[in-house]
Structures are given as C-alpha cells and as structure tokens.
SELO-297070 format. One record per residue: x, y, z of N, C-alpha, C, O, CB in turn; residue in three letters. Coordinates in Angstrom, 2 decimals. Atoms other than C-alpha are relative to their C-alpha. Glycine has a CB too. Example, Ala and Ser with C-alpha at 12.3 -4.5 7.8 and 13.67 -1.06 7.14 Angstrom:
SELO-297070
[[0.89, -1.19, 0.00], [12.30, -4.50, 7.80], [0.90, 1.20, 0.00], [1.94, 1.18, 0.66], [-0.99, 0.03, 1.25], Ala]
[[-0.82, -1.19, -0.06], [13.67, -1.06, 7.14], [-0.77, 1.09, 0.73], [-0.26, 2.20, 0.90], [0.41, 0.46, -1.42], Ser]
END
This chain:
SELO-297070
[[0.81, -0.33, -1.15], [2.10, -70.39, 5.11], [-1.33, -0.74, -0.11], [-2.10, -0.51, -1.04], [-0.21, 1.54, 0.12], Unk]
[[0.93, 0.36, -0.34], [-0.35, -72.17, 6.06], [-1.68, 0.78, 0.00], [-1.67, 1.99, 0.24], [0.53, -0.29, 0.97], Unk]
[[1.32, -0.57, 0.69], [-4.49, -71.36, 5.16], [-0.81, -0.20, 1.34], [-0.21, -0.98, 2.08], [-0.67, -0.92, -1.55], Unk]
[[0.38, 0.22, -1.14], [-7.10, -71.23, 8.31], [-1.91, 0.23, -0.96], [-1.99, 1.05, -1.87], [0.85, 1.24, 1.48], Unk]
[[1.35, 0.03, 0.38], [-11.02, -71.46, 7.18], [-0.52, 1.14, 1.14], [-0.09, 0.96, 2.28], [-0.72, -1.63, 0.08], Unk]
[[0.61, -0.56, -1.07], [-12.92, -68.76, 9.19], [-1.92, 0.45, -0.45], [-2.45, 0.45, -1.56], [1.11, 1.44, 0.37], Unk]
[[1.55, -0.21, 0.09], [-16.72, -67.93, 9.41], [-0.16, 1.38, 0.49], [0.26, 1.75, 1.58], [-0.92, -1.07, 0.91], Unk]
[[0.43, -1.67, -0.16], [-17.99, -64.09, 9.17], [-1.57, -0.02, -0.30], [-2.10, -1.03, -0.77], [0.90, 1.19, -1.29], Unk]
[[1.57, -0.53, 0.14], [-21.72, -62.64, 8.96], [0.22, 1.38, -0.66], [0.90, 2.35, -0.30], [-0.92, 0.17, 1.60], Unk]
[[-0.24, -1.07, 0.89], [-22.29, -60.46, 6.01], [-1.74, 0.32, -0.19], [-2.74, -0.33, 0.12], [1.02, -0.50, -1.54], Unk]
[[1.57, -0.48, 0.12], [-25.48, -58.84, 5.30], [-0.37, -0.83, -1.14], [0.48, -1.20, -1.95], [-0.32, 1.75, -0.31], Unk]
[[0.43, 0.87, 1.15], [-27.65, -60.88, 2.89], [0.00, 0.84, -1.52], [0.57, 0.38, -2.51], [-1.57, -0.56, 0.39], Unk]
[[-0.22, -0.69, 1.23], [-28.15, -58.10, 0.16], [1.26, 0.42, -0.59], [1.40, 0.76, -1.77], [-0.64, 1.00, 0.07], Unk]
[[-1.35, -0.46, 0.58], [-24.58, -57.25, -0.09], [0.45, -1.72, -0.72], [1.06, -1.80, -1.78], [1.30, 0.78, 1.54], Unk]
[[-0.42, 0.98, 0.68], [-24.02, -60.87, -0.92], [-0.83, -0.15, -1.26], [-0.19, -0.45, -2.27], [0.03, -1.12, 0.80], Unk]
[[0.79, -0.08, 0.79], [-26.85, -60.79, -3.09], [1.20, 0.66, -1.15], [2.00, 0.16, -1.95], [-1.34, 0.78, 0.54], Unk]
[[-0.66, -0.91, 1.11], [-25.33, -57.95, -4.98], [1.71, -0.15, -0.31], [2.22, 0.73, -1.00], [-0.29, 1.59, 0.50], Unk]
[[-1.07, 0.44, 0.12], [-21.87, -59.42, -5.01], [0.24, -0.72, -0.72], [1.20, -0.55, -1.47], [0.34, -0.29, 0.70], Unk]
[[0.33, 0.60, 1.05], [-23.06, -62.31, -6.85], [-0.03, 0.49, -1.08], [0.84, 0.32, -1.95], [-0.86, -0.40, 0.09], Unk]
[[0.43, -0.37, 1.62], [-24.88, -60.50, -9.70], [0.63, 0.57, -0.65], [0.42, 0.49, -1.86], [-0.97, 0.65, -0.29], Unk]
[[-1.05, -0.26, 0.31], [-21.62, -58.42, -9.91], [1.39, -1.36, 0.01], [2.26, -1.16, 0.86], [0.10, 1.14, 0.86], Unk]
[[-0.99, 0.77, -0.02], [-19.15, -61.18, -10.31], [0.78, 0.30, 1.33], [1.93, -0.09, 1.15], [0.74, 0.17, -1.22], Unk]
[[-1.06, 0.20, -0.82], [-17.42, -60.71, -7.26], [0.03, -1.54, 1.37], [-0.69, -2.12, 2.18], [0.02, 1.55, 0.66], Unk]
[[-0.89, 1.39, -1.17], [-15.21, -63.63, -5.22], [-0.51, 0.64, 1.05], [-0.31, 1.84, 0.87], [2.07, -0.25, 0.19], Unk]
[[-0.11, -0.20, -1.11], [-16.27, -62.99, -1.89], [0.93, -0.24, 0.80], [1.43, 0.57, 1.57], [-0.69, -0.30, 0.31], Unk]
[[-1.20, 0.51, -1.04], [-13.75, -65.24, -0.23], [1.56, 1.03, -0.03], [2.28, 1.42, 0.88], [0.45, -1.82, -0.57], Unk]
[[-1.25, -0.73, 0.07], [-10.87, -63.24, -2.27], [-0.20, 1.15, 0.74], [0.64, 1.45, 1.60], [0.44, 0.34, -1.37], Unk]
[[-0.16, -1.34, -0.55], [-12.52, -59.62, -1.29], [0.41, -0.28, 1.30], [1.53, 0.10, 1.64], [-1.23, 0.90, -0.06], Unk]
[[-0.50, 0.19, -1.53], [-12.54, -60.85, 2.55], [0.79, 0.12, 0.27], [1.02, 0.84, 1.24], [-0.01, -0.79, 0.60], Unk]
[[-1.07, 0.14, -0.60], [-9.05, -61.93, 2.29], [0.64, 1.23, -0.26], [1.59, 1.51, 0.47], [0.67, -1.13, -0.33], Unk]
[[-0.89, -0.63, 0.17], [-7.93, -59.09, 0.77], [-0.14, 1.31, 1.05], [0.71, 2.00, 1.61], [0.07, 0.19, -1.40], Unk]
[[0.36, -1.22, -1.37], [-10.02, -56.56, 3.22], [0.69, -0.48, 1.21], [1.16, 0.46, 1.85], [-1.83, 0.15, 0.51], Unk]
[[-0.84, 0.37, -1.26], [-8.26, -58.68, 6.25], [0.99, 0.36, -0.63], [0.87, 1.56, -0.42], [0.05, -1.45, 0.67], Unk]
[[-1.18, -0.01, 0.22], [-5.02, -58.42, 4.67], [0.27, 1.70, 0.41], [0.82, 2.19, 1.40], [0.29, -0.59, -1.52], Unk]
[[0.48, -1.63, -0.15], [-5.88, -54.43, 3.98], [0.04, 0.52, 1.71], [0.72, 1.49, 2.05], [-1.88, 0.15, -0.66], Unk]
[[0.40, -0.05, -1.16], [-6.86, -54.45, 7.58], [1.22, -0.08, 1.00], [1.33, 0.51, 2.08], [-0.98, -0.99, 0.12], Unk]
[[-0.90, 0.20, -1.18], [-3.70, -55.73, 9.08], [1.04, 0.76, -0.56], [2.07, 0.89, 0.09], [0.40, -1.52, 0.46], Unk]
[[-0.75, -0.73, 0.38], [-2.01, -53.75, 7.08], [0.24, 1.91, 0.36], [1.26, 2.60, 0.30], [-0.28, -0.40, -1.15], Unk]
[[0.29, -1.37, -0.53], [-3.16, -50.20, 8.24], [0.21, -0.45, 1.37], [1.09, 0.29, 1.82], [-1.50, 0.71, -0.35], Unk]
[[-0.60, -0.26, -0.69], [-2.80, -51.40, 11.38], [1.43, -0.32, 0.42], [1.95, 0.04, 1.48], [-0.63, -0.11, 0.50], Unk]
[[-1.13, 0.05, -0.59], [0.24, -52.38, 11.55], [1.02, 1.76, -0.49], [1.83, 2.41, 0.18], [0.68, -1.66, -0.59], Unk]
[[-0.27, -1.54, 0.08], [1.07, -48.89, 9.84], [-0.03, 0.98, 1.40], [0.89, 1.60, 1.95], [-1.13, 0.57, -0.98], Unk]
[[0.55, -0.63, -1.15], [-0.86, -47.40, 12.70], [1.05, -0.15, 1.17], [1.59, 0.86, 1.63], [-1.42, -0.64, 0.36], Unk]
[[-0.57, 0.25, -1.13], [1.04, -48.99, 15.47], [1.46, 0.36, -0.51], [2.15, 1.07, 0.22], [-0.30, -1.46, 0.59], Unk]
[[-1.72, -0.77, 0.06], [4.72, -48.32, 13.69], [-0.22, 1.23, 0.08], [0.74, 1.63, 0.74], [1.02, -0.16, -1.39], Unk]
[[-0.10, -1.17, 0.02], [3.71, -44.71, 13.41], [-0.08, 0.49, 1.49], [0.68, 1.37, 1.89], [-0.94, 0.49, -0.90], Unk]
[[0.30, -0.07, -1.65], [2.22, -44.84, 17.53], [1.36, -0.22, 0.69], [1.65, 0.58, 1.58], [-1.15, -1.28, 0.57], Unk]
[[-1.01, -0.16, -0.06], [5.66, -46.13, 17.92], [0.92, 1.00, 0.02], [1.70, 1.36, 0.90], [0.12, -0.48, -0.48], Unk]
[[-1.27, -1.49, 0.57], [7.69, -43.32, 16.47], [-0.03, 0.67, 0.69], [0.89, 1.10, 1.38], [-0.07, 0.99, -1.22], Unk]
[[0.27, -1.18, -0.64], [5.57, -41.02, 17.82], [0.72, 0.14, 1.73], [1.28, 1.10, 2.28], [-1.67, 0.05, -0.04], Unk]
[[-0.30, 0.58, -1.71], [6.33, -42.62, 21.67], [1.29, 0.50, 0.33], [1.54, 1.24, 1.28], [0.10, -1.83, 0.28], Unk]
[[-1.36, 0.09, 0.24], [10.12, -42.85, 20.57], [0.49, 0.62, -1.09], [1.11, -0.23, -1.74], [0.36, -1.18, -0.06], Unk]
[[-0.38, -0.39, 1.41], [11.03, -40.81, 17.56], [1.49, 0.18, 0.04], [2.23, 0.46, 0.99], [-0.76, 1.35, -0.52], Unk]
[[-1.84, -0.15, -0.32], [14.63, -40.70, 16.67], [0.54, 1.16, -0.35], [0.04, 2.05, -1.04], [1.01, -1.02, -0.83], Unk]
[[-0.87, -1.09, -0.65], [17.35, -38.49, 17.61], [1.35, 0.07, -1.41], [1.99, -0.73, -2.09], [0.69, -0.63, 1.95], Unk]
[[-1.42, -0.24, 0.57], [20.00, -36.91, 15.78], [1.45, -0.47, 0.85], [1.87, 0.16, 1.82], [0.07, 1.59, -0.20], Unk]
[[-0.85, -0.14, -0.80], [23.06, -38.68, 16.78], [1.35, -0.14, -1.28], [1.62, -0.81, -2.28], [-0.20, -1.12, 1.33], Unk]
[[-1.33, 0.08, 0.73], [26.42, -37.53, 15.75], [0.91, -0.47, -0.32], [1.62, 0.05, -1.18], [0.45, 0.34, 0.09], Unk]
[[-0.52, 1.58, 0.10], [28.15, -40.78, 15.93], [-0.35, -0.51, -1.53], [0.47, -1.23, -2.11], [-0.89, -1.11, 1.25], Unk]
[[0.23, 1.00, 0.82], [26.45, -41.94, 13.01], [0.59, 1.06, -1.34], [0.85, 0.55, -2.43], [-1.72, -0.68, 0.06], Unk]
[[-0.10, -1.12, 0.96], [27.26, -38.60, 10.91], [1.43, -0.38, -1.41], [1.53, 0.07, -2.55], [0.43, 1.56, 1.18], Unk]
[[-0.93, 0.38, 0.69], [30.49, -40.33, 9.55], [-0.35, -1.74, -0.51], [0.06, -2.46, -1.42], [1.30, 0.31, 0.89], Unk]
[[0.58, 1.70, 0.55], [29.02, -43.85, 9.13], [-1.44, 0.34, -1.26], [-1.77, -0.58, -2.00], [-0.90, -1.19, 1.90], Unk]
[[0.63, 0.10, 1.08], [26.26, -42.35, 6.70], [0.63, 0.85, -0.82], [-0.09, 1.23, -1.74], [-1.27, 0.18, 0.09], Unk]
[[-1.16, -0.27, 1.12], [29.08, -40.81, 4.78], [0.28, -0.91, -1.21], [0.32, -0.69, -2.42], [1.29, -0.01, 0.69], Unk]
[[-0.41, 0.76, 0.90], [29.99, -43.77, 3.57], [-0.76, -0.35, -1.35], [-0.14, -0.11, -2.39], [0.22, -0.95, 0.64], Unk]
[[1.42, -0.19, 0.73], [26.94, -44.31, 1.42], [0.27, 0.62, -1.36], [-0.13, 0.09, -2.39], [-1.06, 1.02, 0.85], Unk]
[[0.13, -1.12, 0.26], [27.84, -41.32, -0.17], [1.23, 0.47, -1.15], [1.15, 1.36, -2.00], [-0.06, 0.66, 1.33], Unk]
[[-1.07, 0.05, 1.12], [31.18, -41.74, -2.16], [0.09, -0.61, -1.02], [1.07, -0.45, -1.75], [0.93, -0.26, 0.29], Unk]
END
C-alpha cells in the first residue's frame, strides 16, 4: 500500500514535550489515525447491526449442525 505525506497542526508545547520524551511523532500520528479509523469503523458496523440486526432463521439450524460433529 502505498504511503501519502500529510500536514497537521499540533500545539507547540506538546511537541516540545514529545521531544524531551523520546517520542516519534510521525509514528504516534499514524498510529492515532489508524486508532481512529478503527473505532470508527467499529462504530459504523455496530450502527449497522443495530439498523439491521439478524434474525433467527430456521433454514440455517441444520447447516450450523454441521460444524458440530
């Protein structure tokens, strides 16, 4: 997959203090976006469910049998 450069505005003292703690900035970012798309995509499968939640159907009652021997 391919990498994309992007530009954010961070407060100056938090970078400050990011520095003097060893921390990567670029990694935390990516990993807070990653974090980020990750809850929502949680969010929206659960908004899903909720919309559409599934049904007991008795059709399948012998097809998850199989599983099972």
């Amino acid at each position: 997959m391919a990498s994309s450069r992007t530009t954010f505005t961070i407060d100056g003292e938090l970078i400050e203090r990011a520095r003097r703690l060893g921390v990567n900035i670029s990694a935390a970012a990516r990993k807070g976006v990653a974090d980020a798309v990750r809850d929502a995509l949680a969010q929206s499968d659960r908004t899903a469910y909720q919309r559409s939640p599934e049904r007991v159907d008795e059709f399948w009652t012998e097809a998850e049998a199989w599983g099972g021997e």
